[in-house]
Structure formats: C-alpha cells, structure tokens
C-alpha positions in Angstrom: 125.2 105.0 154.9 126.9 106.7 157.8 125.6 110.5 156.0 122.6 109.1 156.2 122.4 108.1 160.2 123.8 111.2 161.1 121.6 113.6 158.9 118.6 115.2 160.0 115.1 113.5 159.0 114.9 116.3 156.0 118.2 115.7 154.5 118.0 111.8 155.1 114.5 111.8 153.1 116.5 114.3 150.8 118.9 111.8 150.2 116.8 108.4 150.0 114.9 110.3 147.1 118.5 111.5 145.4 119.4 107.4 145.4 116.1 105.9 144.0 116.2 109.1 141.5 119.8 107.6 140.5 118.7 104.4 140.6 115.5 104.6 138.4 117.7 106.6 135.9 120.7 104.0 135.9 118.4 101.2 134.6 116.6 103.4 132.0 120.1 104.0 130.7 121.2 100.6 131.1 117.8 99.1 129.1 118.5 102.0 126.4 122.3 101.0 125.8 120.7 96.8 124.7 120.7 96.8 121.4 117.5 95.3 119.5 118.5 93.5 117.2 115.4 91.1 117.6 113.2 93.3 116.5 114.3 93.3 113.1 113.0 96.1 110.3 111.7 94.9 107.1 112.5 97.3 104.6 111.5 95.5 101.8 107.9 96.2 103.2 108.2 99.8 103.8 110.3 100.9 100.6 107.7 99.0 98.4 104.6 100.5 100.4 104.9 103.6 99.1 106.8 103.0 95.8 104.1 99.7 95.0 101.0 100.1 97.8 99.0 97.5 96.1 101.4 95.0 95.6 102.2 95.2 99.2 98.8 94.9 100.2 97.8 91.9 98.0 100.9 90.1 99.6 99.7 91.1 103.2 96.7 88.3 102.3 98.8 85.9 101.1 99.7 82.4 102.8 103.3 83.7 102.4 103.1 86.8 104.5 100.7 84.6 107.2 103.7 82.0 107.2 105.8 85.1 107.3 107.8 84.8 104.4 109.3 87.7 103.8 110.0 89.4 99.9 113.7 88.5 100.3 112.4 84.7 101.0 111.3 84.4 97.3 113.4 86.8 95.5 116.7 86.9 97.9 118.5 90.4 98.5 118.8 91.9 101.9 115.6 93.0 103.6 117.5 94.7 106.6 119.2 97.2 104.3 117.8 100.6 103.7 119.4 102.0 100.5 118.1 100.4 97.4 121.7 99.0 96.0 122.7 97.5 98.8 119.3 96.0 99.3 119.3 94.4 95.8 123.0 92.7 95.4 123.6 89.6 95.8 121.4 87.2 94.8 118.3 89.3 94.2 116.0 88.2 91.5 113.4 91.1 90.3 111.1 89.7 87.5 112.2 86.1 87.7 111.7 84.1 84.0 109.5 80.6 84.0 112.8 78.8 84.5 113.8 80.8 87.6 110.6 81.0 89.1 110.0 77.0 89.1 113.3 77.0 91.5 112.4 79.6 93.5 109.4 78.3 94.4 111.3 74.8 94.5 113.5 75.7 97.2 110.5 75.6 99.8 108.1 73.3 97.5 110.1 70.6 96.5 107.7 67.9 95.8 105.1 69.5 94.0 108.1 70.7 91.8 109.4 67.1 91.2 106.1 66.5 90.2 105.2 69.0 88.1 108.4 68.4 86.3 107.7 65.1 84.8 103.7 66.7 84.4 101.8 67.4 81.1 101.5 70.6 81.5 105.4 71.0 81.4 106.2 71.3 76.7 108.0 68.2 76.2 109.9 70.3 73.4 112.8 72.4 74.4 112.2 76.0 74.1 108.4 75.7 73.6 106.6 77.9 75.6 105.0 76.3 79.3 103.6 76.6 82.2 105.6 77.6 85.8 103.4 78.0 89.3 102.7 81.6 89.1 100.2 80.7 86.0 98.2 79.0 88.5 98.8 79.9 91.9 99.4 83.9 91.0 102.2 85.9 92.3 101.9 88.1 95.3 98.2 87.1 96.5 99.1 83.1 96.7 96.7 81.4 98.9 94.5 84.4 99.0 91.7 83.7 95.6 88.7 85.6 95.9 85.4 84.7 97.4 84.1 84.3 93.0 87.2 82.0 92.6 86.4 78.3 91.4 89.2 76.3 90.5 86.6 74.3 87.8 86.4 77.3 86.1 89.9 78.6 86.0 91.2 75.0 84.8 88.3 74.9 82.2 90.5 78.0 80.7 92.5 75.8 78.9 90.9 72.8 79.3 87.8 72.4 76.5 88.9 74.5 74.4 90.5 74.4 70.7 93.4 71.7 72.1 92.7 70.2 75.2 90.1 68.0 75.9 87.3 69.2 78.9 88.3 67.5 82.5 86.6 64.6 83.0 83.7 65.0 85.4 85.3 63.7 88.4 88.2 66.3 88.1 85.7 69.0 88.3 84.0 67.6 91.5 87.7 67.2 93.0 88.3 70.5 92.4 85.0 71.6 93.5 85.8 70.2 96.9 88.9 71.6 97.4 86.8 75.2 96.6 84.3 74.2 98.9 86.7 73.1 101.6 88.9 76.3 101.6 85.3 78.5 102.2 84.2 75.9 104.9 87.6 76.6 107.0 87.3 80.6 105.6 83.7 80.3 107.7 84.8 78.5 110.9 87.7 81.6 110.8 85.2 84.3 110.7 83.3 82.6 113.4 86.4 81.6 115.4 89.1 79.4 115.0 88.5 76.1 113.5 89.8 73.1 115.1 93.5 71.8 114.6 91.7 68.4 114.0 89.5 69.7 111.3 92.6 72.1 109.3 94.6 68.8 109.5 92.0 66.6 107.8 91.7 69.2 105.4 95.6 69.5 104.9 95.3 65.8 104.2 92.5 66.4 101.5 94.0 69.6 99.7 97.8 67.4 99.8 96.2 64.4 98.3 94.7 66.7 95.4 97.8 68.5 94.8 99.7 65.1 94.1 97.5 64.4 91.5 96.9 67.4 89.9 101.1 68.2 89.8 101.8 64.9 88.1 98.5 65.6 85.8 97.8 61.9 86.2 94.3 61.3 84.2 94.7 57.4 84.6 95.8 56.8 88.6 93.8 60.0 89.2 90.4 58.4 88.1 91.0 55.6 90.6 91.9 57.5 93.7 89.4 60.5 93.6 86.6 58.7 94.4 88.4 58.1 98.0 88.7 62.3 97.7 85.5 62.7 97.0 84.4 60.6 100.1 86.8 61.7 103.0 85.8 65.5 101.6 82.0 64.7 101.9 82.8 63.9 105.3 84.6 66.8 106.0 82.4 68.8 104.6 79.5 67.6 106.9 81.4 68.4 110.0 82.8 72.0 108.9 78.8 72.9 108.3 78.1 71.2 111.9 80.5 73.3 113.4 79.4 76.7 111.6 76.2 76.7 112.9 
C-alpha cells in the first residue's frame, strides 16, 4: 500500500490493474483445484451407447431412467469405472435367469414380489418352467408400452387359449382402465403437467390393480373391481375435463 501512495497516477493504475489481474486468476485457480465429485460420470451409459444404441435409447423412456435408476441399480457392477473389467466385478449380473431376475426386481418391489410368489402364474412344480416380471413388464422399456399397447390384449395371450380359461369380463374392463388412465395422464403431460392431485388418485387406482392382478386373485378380485371400476370412471371424467 505504501508503493501505491507514493507512485505516480500511471504506475498506481498500473498496479491496481496487476492486483485485480492476480486476484481474478487466484480464484480461477482456486475453483479449478475443487474436485467434482458431484457430478458423477455414468459410464454404463456411454460404453453401452455406442456398443448397444437401442438398448440405451429404449431405457432413456423407461420409468427407471425417469426415477433415475441407473444400469448398475438393476444389474450391480460399478458404473463410475471406465474399463470394462473393473466395471463388471463384483456383483454384476449380465443376463440374469427367471430366478435372479424375480430378486432383482425384489430388492426395490418388494410387495408385488411377495405377491406374485404365492400367485398362479408362479408353476407350483419345481423346475417347471414360469413366469418372472420381465414377461410382462419387459426389460429395458418398463413403464414406457406403446401408444397400440392394451393390456386386455397382451393378457388374452395366454389367457383363452388351449389351457387357460378367457378373463372374466370385469378383468378386461379393469385392465382397460388402467390403459385408459396411463393415456389420460400421457395427455395432461403433452399439454402440461397434470396435477399432483390427479397422478396420486391415479397411483391409488394403478396400486389397487396391481394387488390384485400379482396375487391372481379371481375370487376377492371379482368383489373389489367394481370399486375400481367406479373411482376410475371418476377419474377418468376429470382427466378429460382438464385436457380440454
């Protein structure tokens, strides 16, 4: 400070540039030094983009990757390595069998596990081939069916045919509202965001259908859909309201 009294007006503007130079330069190096470690790499994501595009970009419109789920969230490993090996040790699970995949998906879907378990659609002999989620929900796309997709119809695959008997008619309309639901919200999100209070009504539906179709109970089923059928009707009235 005492240069700078005693220096002529140049040199003391020479110097007052010198210190904010230093200054400005100081912080830039101290903001480069922080590491950033929040920003975490996924390199699950990028190694598979260009080894697998479409399998990345069907999981990119999947409730997972909205919920952000990473790969390493269903099939373990380490996402923040880089080389391949080191990536995939551990407990990394590639091409999980039916009895894997019903605990991976377990770990975050408990209950619809528990009752899936003690379901019909689980072979009451050992060894005999059955069903696991992916045979219903798919793999990478979860959450993501397309605009054509009608759960009636994709049920009705197994059901009416040579073994099993057709759904009864109240099934299909159950599952006809939970189809119709999903494209009301789908609408109200292409318009704009659709109310909390109308995704949580609908949350409450789609659980409530879930329970019973996971524990494949025909019997207690047939009394609680017509309920269903009426809080969806509802629903359904205010999701059109609010589209237009």
């Amino acid at each position: 400070m005492l240069i700078m009294r005693t220096a002529s007006p140049q040199r003391y503007l020479s110097l007052m540039v010198f210190w904010v130079w230093l200054g400005l330069a100081g912080a830039g190096l101290f903001r480069g030094a922080v590491p950033v470690a929040a920003q975490s790499k996924d390199n699950c994501i990028d190694c598979h983009s260009r080894l697998q595009g479409q399998v990345i970009s069907i999981y990119k419109t999947s409730t997972h990757s909205r919920a952000s789920v990473g790969c390493d969230g269903c099939h373990g490993a380490d996402s923040s390595q880089s080389e391949k090996n080191k990536a995939h040790a551990g407990n990394f699970i590639a091409r999980p069998d039916t009895t894997a995949t019903l605990e991976m998906c377990g770990k975050c879907h408990r209950r619809p596990l528990e009752f899936f378990r003690s379901s019909r659609h689980v072979a009451a002999r050992p060894n005999s081939a059955r069903l696991d989620c992916v045979e219903c929900h798919g793999v990478h796309g979860i959450g993501a069916a397309s605009e054509s997709f009608r759960w009636p119809q994709f049920c009705a695959g197994c059901h009416g045919l040579e073994y099993l008997p057709q759904l009864p008619r109240q099934f299909q309309e159950m599952l006809s509202l939970a189809d119709d639901l999903r494209e009301g919200i789908h609408r109200l999100e292409v318009k704009g965001a659709p109310t909390k209070e109308l995704i949580e009504r609908r949350k409450e539906i789609r659980h409530m259908i879930s329970e019973l179709v996971h524990q494949t109970d025909a019997k207690g089923g047939m009394e609680r859909i017509p309920h269903m059928l009426e809080l969806g009707a509802s629903l359904k009235q205010q999701l059109g309201a609010a589209a237009r």
